[in-house]
Residue frames as qw, qx, qy, qz and C-alpha x, y, z in Angstrom:
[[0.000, 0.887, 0.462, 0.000, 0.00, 0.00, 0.00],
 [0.336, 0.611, 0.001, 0.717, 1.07, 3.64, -0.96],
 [0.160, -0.307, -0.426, 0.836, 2.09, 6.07, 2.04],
 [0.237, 0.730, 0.539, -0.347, -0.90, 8.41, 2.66],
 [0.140, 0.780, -0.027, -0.609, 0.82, 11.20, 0.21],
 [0.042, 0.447, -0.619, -0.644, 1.14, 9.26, -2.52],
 [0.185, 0.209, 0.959, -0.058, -1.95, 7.61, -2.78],
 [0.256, 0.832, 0.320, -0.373, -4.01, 10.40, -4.40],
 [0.526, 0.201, 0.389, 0.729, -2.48, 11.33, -8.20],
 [0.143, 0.646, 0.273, 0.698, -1.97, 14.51, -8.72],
 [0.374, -0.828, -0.234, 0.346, -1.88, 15.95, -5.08],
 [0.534, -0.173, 0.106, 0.820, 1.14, 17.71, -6.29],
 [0.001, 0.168, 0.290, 0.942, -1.01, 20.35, -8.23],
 [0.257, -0.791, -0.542, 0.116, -3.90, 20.82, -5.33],
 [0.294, 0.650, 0.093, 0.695, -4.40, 24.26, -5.40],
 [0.557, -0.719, -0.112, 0.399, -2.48, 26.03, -2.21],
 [0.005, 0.977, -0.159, 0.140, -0.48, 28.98, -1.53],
 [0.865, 0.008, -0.177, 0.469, 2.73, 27.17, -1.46],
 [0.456, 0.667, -0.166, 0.565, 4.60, 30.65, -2.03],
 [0.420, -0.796, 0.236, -0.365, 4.99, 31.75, 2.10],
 [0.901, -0.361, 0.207, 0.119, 6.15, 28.15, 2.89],
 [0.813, 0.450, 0.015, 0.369, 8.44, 27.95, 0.13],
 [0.267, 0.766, -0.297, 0.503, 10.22, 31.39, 1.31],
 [0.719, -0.554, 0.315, -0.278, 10.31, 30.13, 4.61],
 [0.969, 0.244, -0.009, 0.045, 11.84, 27.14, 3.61],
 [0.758, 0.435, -0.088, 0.478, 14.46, 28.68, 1.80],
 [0.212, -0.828, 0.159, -0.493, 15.09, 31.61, 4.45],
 [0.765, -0.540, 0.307, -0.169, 15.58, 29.12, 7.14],
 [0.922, 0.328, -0.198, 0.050, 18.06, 26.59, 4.69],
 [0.605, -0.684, 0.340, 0.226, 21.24, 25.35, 5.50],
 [0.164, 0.898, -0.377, -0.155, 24.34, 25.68, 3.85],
 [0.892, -0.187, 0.198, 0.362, 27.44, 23.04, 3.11],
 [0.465, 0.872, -0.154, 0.013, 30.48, 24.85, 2.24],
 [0.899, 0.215, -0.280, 0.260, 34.39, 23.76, 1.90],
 [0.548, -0.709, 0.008, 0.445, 36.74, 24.54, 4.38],
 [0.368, 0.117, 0.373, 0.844, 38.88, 25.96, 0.88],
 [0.056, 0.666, 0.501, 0.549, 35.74, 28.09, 0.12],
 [0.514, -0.789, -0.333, 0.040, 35.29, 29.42, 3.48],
 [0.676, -0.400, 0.239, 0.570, 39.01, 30.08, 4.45],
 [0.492, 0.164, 0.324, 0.791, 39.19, 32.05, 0.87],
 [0.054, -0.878, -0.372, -0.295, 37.00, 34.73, 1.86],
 [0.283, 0.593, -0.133, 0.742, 38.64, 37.82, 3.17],
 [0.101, -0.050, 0.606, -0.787, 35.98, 39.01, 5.12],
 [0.370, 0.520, 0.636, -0.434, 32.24, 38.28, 6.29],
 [0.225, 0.107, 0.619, 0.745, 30.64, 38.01, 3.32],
 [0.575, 0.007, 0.083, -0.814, 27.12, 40.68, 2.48],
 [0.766, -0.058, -0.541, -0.343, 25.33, 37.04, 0.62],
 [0.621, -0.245, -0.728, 0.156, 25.65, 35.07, 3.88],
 [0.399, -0.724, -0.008, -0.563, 23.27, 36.19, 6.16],
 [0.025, -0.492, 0.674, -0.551, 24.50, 36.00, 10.02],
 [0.652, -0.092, 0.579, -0.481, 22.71, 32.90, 11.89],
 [0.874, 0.293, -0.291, -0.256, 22.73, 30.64, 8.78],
 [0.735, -0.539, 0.408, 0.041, 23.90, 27.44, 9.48],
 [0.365, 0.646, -0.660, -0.118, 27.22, 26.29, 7.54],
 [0.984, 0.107, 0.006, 0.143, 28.51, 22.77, 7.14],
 [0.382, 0.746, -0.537, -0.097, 31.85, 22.30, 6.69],
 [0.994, -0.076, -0.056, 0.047, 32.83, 18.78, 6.04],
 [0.502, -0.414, 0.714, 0.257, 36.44, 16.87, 6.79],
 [0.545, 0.733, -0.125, -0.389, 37.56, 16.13, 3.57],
 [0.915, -0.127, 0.141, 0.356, 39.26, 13.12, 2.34],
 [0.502, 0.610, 0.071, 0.609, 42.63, 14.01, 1.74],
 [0.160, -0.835, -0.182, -0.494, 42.11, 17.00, 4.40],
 [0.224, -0.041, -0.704, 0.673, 43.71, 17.83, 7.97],
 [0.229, -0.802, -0.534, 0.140, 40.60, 18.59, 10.73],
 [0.251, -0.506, -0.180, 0.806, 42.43, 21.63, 11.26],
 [0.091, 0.193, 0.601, 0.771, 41.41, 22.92, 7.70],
 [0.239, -0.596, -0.639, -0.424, 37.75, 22.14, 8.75],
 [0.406, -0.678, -0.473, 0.389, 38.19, 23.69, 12.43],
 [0.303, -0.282, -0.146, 0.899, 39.84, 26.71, 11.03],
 [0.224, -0.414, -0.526, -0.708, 37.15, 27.16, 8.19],
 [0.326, -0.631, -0.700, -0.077, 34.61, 27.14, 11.80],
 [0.280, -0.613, -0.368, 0.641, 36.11, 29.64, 13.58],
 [0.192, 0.017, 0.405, 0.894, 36.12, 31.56, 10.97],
 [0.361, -0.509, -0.700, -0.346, 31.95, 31.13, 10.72],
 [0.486, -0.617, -0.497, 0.370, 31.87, 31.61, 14.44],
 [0.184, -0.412, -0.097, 0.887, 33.39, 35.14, 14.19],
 [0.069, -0.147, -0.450, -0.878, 31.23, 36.28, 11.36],
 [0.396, -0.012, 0.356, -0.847, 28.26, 35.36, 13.33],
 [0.675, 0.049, -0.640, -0.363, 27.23, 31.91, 11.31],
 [0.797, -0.362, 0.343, -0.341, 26.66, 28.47, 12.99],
 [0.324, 0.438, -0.834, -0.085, 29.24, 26.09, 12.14],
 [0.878, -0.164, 0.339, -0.294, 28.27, 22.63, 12.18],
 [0.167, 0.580, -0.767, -0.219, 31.34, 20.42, 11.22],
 [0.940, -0.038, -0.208, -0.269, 31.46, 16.90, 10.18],
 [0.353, -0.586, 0.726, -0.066, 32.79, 14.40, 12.19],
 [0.903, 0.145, -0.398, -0.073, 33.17, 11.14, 9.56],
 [0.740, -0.561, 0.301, -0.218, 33.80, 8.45, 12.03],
 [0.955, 0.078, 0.152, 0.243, 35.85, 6.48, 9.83],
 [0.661, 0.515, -0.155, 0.524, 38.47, 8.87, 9.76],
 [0.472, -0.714, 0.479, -0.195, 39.24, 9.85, 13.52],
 [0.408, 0.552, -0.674, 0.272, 42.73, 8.29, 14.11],
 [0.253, -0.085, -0.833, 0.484, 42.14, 7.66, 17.71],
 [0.379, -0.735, -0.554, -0.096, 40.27, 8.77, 20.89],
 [0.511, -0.419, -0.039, 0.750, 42.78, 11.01, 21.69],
 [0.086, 0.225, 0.442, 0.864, 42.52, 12.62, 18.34],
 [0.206, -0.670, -0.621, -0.350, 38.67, 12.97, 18.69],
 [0.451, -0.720, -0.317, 0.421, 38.97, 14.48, 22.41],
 [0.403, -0.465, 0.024, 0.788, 41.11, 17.16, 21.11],
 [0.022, 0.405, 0.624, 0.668, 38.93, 17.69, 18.06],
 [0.384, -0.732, -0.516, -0.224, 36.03, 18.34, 20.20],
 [0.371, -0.615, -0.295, 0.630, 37.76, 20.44, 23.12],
 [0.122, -0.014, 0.282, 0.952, 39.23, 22.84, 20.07],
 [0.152, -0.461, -0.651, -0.584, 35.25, 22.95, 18.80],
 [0.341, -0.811, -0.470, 0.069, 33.54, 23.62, 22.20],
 [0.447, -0.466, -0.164, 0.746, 36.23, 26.44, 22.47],
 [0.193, -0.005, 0.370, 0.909, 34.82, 27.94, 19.74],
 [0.390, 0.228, 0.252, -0.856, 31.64, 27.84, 20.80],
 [0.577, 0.142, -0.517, -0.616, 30.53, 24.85, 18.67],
 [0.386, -0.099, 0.850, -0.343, 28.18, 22.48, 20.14],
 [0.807, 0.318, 0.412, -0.280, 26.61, 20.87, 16.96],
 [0.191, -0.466, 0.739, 0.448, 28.06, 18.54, 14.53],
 [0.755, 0.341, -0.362, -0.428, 27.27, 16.26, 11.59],
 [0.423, -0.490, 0.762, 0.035, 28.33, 12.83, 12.50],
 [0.891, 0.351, -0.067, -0.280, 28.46, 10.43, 9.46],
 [0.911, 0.100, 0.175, 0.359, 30.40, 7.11, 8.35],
 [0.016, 0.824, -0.400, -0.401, 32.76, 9.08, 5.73],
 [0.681, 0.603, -0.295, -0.294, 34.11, 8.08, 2.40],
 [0.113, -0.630, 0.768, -0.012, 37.29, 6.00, 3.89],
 [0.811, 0.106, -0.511, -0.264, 37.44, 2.24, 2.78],
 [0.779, -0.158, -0.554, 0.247, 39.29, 1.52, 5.63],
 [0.346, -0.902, -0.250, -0.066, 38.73, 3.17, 8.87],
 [0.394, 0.601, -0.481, 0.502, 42.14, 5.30, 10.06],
 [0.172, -0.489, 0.547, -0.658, 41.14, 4.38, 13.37],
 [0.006, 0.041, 0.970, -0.238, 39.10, 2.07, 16.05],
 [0.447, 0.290, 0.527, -0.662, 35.97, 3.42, 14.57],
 [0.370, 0.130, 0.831, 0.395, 34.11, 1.60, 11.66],
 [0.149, -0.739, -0.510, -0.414, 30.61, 3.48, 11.56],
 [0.198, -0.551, 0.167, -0.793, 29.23, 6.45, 13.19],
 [0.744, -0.486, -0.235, -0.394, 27.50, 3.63, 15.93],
 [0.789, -0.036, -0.267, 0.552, 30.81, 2.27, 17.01],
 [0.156, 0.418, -0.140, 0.884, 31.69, 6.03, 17.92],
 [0.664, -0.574, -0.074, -0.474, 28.18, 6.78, 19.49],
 [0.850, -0.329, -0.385, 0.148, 29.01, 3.32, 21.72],
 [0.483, 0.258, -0.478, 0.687, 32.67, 4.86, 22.76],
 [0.411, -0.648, -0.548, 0.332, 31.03, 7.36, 24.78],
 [0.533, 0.038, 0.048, 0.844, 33.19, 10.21, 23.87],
 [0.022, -0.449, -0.355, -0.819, 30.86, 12.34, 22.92],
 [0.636, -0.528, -0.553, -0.109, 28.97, 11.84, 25.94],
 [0.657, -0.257, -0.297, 0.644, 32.15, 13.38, 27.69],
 [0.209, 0.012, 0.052, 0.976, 31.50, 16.96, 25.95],
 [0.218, 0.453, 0.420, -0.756, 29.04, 19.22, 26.28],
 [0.081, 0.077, 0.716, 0.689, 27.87, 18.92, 22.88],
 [0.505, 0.274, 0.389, -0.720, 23.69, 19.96, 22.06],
 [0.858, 0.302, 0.260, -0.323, 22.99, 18.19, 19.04],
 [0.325, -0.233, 0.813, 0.424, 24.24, 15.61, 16.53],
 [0.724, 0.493, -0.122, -0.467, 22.98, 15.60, 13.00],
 [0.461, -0.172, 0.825, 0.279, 22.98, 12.12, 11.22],
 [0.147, 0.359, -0.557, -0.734, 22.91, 11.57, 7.65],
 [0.577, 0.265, 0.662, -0.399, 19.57, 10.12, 5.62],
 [0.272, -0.100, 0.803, 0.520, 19.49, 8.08, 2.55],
 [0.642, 0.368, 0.174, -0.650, 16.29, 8.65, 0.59],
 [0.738, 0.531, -0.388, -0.151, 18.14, 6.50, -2.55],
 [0.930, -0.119, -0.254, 0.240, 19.58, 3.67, -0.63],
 [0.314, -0.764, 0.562, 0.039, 23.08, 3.06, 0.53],
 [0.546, 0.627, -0.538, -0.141, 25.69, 1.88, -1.28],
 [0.245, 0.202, -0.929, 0.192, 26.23, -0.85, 1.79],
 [0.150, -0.001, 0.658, -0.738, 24.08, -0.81, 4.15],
 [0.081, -0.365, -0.898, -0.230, 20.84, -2.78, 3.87],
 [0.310, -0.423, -0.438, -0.730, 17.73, -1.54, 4.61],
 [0.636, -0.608, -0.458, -0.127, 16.98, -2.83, 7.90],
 [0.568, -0.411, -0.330, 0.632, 20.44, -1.90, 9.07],
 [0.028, 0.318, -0.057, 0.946, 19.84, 1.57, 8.12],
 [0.591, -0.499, -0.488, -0.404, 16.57, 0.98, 10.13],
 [0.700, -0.502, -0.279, 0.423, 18.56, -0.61, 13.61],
 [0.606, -0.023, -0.338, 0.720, 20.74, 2.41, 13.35],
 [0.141, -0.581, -0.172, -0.783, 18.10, 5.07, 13.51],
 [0.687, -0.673, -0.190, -0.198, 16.54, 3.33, 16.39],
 [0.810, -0.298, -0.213, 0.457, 19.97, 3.18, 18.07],
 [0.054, 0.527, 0.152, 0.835, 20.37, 7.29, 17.18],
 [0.389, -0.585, -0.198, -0.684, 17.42, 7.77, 18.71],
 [0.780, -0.502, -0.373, 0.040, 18.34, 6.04, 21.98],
 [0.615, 0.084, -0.098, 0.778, 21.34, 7.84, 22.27],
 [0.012, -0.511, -0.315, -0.800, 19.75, 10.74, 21.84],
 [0.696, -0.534, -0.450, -0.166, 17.12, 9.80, 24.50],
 [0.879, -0.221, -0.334, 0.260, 19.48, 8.83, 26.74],
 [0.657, 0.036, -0.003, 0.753, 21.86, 11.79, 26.42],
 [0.031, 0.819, 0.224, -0.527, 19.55, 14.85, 26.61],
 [0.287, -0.442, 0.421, 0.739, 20.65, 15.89, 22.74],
 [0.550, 0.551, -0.247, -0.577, 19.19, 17.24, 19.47],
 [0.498, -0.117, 0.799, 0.317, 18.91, 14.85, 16.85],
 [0.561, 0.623, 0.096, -0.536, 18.12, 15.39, 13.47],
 [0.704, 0.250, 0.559, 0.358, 18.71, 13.80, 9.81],
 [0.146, 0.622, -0.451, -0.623, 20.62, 15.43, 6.97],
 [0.887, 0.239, 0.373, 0.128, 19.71, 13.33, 4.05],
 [0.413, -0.211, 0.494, 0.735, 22.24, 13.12, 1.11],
 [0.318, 0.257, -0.275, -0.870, 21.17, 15.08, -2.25],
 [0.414, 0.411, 0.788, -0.200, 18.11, 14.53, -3.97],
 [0.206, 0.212, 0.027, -0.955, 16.22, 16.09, -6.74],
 [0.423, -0.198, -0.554, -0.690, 12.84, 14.13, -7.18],
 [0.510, -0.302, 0.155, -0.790, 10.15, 14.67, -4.92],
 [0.823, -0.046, -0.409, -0.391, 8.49, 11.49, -5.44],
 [0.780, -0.059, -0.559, 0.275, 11.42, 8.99, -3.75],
 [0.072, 0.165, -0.610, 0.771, 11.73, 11.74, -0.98],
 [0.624, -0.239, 0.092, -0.738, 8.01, 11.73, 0.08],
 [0.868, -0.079, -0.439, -0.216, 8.00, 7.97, -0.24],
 [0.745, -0.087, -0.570, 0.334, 10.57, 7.55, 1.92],
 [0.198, -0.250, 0.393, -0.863, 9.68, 10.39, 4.51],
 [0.700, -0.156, -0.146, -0.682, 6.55, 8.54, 4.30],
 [0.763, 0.186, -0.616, -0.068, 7.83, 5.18, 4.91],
 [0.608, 0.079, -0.603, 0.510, 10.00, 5.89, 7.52],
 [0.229, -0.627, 0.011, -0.744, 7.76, 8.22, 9.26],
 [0.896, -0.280, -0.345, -0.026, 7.04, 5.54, 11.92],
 [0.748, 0.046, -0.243, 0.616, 10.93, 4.94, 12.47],
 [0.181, 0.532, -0.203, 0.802, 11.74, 8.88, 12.39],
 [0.284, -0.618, -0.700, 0.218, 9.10, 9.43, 14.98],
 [0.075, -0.953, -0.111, 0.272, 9.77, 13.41, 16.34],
 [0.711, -0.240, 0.264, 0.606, 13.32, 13.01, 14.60],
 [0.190, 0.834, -0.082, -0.511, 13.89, 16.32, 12.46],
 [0.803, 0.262, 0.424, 0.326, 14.29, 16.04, 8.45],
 [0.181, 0.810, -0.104, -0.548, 16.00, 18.13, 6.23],
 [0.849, 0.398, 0.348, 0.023, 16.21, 17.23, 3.02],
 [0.261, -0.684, 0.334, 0.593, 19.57, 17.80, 0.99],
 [0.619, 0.686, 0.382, 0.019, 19.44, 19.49, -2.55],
 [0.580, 0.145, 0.135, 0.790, 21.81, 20.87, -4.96],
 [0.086, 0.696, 0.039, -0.712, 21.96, 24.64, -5.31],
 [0.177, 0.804, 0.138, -0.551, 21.71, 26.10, -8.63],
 [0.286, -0.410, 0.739, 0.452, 24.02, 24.54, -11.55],
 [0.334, 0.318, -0.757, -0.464, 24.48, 23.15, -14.98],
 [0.887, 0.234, -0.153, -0.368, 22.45, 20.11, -15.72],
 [0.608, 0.462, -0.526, 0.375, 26.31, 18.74, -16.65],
 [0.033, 0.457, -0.726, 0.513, 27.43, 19.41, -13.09],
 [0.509, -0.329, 0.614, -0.506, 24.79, 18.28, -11.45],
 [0.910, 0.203, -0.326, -0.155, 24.56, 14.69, -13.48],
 [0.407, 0.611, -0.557, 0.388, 28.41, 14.59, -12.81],
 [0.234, -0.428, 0.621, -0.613, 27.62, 15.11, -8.42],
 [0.841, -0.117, 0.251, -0.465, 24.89, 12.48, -8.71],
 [0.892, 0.216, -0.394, 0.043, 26.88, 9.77, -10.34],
 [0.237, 0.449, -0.671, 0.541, 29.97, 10.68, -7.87],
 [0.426, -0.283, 0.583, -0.631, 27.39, 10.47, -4.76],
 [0.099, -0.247, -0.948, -0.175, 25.29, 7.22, -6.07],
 [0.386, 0.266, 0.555, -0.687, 22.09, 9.20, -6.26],
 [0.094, 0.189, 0.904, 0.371, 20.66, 6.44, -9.29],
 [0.174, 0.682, 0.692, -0.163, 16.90, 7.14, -8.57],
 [0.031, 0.724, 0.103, -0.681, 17.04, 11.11, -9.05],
 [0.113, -0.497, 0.574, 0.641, 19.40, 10.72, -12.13],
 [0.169, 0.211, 0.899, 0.344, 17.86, 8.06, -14.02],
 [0.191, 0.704, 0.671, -0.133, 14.46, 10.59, -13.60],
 [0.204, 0.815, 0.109, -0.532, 15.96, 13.13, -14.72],
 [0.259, -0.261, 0.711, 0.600, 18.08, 11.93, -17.35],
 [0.304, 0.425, 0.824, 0.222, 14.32, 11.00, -19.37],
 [0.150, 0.958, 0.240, 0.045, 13.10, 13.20, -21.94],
 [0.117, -0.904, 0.269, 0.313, 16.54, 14.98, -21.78],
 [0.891, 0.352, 0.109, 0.265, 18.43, 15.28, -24.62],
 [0.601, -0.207, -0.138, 0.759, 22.34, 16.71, -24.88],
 [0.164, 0.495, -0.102, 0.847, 21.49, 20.43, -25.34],
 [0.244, -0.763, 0.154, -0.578, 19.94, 20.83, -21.91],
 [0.819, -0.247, -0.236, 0.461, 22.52, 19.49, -20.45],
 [0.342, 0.245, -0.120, 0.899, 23.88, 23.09, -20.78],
 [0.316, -0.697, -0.349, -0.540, 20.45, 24.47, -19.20],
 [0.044, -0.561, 0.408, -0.719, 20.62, 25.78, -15.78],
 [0.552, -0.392, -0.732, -0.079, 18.94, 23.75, -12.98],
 [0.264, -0.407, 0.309, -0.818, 17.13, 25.05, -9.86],
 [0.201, -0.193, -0.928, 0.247, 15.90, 23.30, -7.12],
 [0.382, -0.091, 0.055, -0.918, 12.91, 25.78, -7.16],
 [0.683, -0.055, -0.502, -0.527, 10.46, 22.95, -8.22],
 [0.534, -0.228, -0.806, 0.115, 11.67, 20.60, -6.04],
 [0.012, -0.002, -0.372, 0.928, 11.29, 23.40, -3.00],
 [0.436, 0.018, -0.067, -0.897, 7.73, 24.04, -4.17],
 [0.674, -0.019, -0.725, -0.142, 6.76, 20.12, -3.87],
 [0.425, -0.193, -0.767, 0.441, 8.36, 19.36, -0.77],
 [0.210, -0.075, 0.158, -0.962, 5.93, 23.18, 0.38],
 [0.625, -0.085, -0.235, -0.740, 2.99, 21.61, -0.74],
 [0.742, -0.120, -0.636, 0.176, 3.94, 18.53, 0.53],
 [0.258, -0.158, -0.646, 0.701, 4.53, 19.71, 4.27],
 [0.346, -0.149, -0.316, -0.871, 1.21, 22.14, 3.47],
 [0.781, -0.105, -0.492, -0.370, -1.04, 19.05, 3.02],
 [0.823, -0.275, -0.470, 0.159, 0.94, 16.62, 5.84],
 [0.061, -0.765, 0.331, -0.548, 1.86, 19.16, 8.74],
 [0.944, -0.312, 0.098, -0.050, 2.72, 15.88, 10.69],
 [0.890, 0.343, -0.123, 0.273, 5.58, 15.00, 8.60],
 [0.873, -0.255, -0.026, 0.415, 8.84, 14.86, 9.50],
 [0.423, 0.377, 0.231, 0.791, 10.64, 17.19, 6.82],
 [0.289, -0.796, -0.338, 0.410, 11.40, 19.88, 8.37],
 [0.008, -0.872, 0.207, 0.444, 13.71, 22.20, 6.02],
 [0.815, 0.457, 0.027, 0.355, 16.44, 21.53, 3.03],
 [0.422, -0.711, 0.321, 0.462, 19.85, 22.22, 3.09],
 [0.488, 0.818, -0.268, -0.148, 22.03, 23.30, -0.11],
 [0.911, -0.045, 0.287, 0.293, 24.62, 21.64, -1.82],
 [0.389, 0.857, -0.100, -0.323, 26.06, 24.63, -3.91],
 [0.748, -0.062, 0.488, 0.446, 27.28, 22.61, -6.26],
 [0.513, 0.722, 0.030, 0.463, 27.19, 25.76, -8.49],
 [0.263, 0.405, -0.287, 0.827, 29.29, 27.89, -6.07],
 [0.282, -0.188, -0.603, 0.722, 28.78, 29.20, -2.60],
 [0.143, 0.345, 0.327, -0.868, 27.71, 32.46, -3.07],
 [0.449, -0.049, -0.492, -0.744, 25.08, 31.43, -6.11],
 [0.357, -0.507, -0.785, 0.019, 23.45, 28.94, -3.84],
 [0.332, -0.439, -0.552, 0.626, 23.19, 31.90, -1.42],
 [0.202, 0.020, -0.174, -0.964, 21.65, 34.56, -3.77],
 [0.330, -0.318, -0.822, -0.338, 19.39, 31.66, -4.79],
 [0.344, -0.488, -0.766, 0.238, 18.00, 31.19, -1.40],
 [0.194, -0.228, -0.135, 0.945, 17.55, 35.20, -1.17],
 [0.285, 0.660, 0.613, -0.327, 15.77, 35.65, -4.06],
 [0.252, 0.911, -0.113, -0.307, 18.08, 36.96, -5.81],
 [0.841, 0.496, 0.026, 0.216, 19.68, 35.36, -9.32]]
């Protein structure tokens, strides 16, 4: 049987004022941006408005210091840095402890905590659950952990264990007095996020969603980010009907924005709570976007 929002064809074009939610939406968005992008700005930039939250991931390849200096940087301009902490690439528990003291000295008490791209961990942690277990985190003062959400599978991880580790999230959580919420990885068709907000709506329970989308780009680029990230479902829908000149056409995640509005509109229950940016065209063009201004 179809979740409740997809069991009616054509809800997508019930006629609602989408246009308040939508600016909301995009007003409230989060950010991901490179510790190279960050770190090359001078000063506080006008296009990034003070209180937005920033990503800034650990990069393979990368020192943490790269990604801690790219936060304080955020932190003095008046942003919210929220670094990632990919568990498969903390060295030790030493390392991690001194990651996190530098971060709460800067006034950061919310992270991203995902697996990470390594094939083989650099340390004694395999997954982000093996971390959770250590305790470590438990030792700082930390307010919330964001974990990552797959609408389009995982490239290992079965289905049920992405299932046991939510409910083991969420006990942590519980247990610890801390935020939790779900970054999912990009998307850009409505359809396989609602199904699987819908699916997992159960599982999520109060867990905050936010749904990650590209910013602004090429067609080309953003084929290019979805084959690099395995997002198969999105690509393969958008690839139909598309022939090689608009591959040069701009893309905007406007549409999908205006779905997932009308979606939360219709199911003010649901989970999905905001969208974060991917600016895979650039920094500051995802950040005009989300203004309002090209």
């Amino acid at each position: 049987m179809k979740p409740d929002a997809l069991q009616h064809p054509g809800w997508e074009h019930y006629e609602v004022d989408v246009e308040p939610t939508m600016r909301q939406l995009m007003a409230q968005a989060s950010l991901e941006a490179t510790p190279s992008q960050v770190l090359g700005l001078a000063a506080a930039p006008e296009w990034l408005m003070p209180g937005t939250r920033i990503y800034v991931p650990f990069l393979p390849k990368s020192r943490f210091e790269e990604t801690l200096a790219a936060c304080e940087r955020l932190q003095q301009w008046g942003m919210v840095a929220i670094p990632h902490i990919p568990a498969r690439a903390v060295p030790g528990e030493a390392q991690l402890s001194q990651w996190l003291t530098s971060l709460i000295g800067l006034g950061v008490y919310h992270i991203l905590l995902i697996a990470g791209e390594r094939a083989t961990p650099a340390g004694p942690f395999a997954n982000t659950l093996a971390l959770l277990a250590s305790g470590i985190l438990a030792q700082f003062p930390l307010q919330g952990i964001g974990v990552a959400g797959h609408p389009e599978g995982h490239p290992v991880a079965t289905l049920d264990e992405l299932s046991d580790a939510l409910i083991f999230k969420r006990e942590y959580a519980r247990a610890n007095q801390v935020e939790l919420w779900i970054v999912t990885q990009f998307s850009f068709d409505p359809d396989i996020v609602i199904h699987w907000l819908e699916s997992y709506r159960e599982l999520l329970g109060p867990v905050p969603v936010y749904l990650g989308m590209p910013g602004p780009t090429r067609l080309k680029n953003l084929l290019f980010y979805a084959a690099q990230c395995g997002v198969v479902a999105s690509m393969a829908a958008l690839r139909r009907n598309m022939n090689a000149a608009q591959l040069l056409k701009p893309w905007t995640p406007a549409p999908l924005v205006e779905a997932m509005a009308r979606y939360q509109m219709m199911n003010p229950a649901t989970p999905f709570r905001g969208i974060h940016l991917y600016p895979f065209g650039g920094l500051k063009q995802s950040a005009y976007w989300l203004q309002g201004k090209q």
